[in-house]
C-alpha positions as protocol buffer text, in pm:
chain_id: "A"
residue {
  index: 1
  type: UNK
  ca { x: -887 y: -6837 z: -3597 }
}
residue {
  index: 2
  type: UNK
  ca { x: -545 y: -6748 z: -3471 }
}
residue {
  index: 3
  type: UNK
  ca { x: -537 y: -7088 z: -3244 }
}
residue {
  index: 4
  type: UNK
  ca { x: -623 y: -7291 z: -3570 }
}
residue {
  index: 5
  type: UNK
  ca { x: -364 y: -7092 z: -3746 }
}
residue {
  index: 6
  type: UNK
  ca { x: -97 y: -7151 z: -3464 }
}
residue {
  index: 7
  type: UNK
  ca { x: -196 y: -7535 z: -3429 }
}
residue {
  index: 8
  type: UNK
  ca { x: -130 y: -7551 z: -3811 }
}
residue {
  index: 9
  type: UNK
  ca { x: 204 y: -7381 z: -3815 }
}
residue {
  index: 10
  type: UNK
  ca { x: 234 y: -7685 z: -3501 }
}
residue {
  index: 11
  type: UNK
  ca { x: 165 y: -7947 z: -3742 }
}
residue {
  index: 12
  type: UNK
  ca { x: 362 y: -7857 z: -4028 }
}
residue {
  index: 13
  type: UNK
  ca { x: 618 y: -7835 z: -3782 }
}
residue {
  index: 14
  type: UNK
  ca { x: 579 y: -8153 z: -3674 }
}
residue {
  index: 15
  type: UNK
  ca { x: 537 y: -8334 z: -4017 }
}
residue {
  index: 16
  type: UNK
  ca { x: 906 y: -8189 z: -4119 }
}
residue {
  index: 17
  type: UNK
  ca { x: 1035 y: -8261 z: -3777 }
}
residue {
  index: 18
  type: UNK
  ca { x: 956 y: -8660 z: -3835 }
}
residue {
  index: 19
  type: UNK
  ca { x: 1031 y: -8620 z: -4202 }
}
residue {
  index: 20
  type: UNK
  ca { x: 1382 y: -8537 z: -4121 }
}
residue {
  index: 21
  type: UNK
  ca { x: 1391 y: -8698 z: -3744 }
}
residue {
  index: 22
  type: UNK
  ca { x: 1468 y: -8373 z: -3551 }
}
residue {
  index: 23
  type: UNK
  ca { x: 1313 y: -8556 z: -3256 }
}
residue {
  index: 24
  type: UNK
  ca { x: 1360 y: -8289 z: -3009 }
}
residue {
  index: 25
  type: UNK
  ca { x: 1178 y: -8062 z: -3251 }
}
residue {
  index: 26
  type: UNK
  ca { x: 931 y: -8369 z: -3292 }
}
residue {
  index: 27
  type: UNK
  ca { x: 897 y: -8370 z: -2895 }
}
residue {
  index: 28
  type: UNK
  ca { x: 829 y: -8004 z: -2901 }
}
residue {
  index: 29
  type: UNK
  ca { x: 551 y: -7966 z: -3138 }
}
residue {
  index: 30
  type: UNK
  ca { x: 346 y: -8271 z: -2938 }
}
residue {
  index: 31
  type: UNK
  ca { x: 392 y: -8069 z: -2604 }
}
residue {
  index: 32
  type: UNK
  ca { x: 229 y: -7785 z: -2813 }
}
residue {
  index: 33
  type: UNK
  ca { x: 3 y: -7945 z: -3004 }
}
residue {
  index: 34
  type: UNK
  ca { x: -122 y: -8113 z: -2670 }
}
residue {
  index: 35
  type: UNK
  ca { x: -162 y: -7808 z: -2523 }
}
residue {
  index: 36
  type: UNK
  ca { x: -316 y: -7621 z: -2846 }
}
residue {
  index: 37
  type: UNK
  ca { x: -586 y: -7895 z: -2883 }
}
residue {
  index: 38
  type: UNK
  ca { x: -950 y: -7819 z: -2992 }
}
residue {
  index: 39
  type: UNK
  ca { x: -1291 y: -7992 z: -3070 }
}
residue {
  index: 40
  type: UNK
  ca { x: -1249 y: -7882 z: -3389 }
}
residue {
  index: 41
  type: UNK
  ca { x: -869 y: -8003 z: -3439 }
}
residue {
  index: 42
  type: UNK
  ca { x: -831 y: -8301 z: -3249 }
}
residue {
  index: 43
  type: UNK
  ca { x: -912 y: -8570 z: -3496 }
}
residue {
  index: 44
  type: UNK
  ca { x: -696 y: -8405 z: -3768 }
}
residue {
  index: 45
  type: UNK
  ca { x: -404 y: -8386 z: -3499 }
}
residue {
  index: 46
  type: UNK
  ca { x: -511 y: -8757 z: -3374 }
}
residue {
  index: 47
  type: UNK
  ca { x: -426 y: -8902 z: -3763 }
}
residue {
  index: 48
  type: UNK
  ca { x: -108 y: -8672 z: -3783 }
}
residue {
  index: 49
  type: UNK
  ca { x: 4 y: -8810 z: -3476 }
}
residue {
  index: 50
  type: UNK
  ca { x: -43 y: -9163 z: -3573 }
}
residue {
  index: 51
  type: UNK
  ca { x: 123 y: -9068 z: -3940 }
}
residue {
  index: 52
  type: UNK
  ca { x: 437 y: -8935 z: -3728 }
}
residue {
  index: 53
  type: UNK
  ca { x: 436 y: -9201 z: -3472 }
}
residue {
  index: 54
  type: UNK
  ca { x: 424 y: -8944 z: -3205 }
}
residue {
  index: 55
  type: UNK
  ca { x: 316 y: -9154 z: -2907 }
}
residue {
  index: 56
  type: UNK
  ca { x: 236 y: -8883 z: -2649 }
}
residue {
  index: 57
  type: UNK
  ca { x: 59 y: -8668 z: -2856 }
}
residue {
  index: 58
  type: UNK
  ca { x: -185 y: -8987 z: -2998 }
}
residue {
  index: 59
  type: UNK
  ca { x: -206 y: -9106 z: -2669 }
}
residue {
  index: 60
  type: UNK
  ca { x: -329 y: -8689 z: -2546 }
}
residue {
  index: 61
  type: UNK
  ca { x: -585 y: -8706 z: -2864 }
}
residue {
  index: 62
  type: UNK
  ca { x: -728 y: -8996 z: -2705 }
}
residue {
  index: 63
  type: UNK
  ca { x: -735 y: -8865 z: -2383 }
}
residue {
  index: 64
  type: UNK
  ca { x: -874 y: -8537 z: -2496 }
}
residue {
  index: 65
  type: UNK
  ca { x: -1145 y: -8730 z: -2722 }
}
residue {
  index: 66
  type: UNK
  ca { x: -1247 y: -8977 z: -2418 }
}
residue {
  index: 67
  type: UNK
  ca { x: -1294 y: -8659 z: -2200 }
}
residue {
  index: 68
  type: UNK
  ca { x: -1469 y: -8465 z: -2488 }
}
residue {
  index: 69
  type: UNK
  ca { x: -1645 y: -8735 z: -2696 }
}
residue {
  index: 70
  type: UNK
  ca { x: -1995 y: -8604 z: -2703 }
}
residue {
  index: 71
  type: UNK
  ca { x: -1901 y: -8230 z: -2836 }
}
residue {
  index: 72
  type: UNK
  ca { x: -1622 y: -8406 z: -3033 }
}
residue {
  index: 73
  type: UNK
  ca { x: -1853 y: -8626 z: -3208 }
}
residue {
  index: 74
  type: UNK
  ca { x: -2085 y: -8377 z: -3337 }
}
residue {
  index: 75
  type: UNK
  ca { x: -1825 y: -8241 z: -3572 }
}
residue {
  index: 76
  type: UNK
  ca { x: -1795 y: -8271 z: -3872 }
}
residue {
  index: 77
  type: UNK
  ca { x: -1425 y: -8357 z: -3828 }
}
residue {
  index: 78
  type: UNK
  ca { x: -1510 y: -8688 z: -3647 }
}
């Protein structure tokens, strides 16, 4: 629970950091985010990402998804 917790605090983060374009910030939280990423979290981060046009980190859900698709799509997040 303390990774979901910390990839949370990431995408808070990362919703002010486009909300008020603090694109280094912005940069920062993907970097995290992409190396924070879960079964479990991916898709929420995926839609995020989109929502914040973060490139890198939508292009690393996709990536991560690809590579994980058969435990990812037994969530219930997917």
């Amino acid at each position: 629970s303390h990774g979901l917790t910390k990839i949370s605090l990431f995408q808070d983060i990362l919703a002010l950091s486009h909300k008020y374009q603090v694109l280094a910030l912005l940069r920062w939280c993907e970097g995290e985010l992409c190396k924070h990423m879960t079964d479990q979290e991916v898709c929420s981060i995926l839609c995020q990402a989109h929502l914040c046009e973060a490139q890198q980190l939508e292009a690393a859900c996709l990536r991560y998804i690809k590579a994980h698709m058969r435990k990812i799509a037994a969530t219930a997040e997917f």
